[in-house]
C-alpha positions as CSV (number, residue, x, y, z in Angstrom):
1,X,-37.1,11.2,-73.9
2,X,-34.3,13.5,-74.8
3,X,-32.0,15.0,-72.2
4,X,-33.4,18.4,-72.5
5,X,-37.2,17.0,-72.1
6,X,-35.8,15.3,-68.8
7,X,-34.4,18.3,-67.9
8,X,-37.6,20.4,-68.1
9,X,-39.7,17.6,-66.6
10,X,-37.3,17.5,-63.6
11,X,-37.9,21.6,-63.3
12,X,-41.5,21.1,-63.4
13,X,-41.4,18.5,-60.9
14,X,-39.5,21.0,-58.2
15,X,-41.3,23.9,-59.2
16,X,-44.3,22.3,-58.5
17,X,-43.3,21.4,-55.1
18,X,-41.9,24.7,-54.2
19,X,-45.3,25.9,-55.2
20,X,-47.0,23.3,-52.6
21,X,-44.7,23.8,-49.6
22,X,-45.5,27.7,-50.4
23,X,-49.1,27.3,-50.5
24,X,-49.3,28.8,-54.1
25,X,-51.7,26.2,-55.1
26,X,-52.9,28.2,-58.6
27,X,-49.6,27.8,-59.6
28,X,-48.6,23.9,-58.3
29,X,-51.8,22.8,-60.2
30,X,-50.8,24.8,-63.2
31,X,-46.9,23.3,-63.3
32,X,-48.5,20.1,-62.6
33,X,-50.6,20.2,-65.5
34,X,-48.0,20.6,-67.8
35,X,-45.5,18.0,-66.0
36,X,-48.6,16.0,-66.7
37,X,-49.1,17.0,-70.3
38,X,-45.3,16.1,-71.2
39,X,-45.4,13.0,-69.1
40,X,-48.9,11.9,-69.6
41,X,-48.2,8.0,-68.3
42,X,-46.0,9.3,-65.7
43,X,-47.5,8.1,-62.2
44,X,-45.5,10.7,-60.6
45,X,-47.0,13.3,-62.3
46,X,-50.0,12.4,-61.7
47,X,-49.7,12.4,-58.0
48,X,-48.4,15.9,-58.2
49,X,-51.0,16.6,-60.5
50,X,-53.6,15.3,-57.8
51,X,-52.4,16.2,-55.2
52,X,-52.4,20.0,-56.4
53,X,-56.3,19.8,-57.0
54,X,-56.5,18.4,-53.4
55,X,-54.8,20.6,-51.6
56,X,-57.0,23.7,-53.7
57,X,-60.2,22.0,-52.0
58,X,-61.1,20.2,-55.8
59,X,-61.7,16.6,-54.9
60,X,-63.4,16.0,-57.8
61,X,-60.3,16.6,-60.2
62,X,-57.9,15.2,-57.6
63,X,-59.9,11.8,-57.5
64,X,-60.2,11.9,-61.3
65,X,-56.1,12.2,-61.9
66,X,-55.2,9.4,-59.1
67,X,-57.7,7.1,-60.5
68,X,-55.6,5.3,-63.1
69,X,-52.9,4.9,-60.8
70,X,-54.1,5.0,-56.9
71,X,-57.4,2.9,-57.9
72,X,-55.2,0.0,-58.6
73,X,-53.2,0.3,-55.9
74,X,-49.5,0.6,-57.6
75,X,-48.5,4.2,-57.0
76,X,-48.7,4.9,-53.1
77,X,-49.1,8.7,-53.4
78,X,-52.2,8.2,-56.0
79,X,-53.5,6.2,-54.0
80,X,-53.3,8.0,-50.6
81,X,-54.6,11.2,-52.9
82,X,-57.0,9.0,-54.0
83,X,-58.1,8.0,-50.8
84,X,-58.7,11.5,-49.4
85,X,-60.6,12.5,-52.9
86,X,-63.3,9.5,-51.6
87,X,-63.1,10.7,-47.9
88,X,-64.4,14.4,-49.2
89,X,-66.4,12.8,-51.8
90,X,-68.1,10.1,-49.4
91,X,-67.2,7.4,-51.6
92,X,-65.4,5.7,-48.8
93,X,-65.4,2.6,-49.9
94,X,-63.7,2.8,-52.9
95,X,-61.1,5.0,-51.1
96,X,-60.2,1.9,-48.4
97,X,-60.2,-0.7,-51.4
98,X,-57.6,1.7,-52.8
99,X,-55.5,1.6,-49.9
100,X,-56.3,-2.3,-49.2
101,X,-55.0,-2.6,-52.7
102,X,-51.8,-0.6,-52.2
103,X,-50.8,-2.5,-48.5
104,X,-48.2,-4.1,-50.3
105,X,-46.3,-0.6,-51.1
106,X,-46.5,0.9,-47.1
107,X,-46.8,-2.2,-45.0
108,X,-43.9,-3.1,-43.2
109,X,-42.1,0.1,-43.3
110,X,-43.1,1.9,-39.8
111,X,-39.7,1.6,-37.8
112,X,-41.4,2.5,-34.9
């Protein structure tokens, strides 16, 4: 990846979070989509991507874009995204097998 496509991926990626900690979740899902687009294997940006369709009350989509990655249990946010997809879909098991699969990532690291 160039310099300049790094550059434009790392704007997408803040831009899309402004647009979530603002609540402007038209726009998060559509600067997700194309952080998504230009980083297609990106598990990051698929998480934003996700998390953007969750957060605009579209389980569906959010549990299709954390599949791949929160499924198997090796990206934390896709699978905690993916997790709450199943939860409003009432596919509840597949959501705790996602996060049974992902212990590795978040046990151990509650310093209370």
């Amino acid at each position: 990846m160039s310099p300049v496509d790094v550059h434009k991926a790392t704007q997408l990626r803040q831009l899309t979070y402004y647009h979530l900690d603002n609540d402007l979740l038209d726009n998060a899902v559509f600067l997700a989509g194309r952080l998504h687009a230009a980083e297609p294997r990106s598990p990051d940006a698929a998480h934003l991507l996700a998390l953007s369709y969750l957060r605009l009350k579209r389980p569906k989509a959010a549990y299709d874009y954390s599949h791949k990655h929160g499924a198997s249990g090796r990206h934390l946010g896709c699978a905690y995204v993916f997790a709450l997809a199943c939860l409003d879909l009432g596919r509840h098991t597949d959501g705790i097998t996602a996060l049974e699969k992902s212990r590795a990532l978040w046990a151990g690291r509650n310093n209370w």
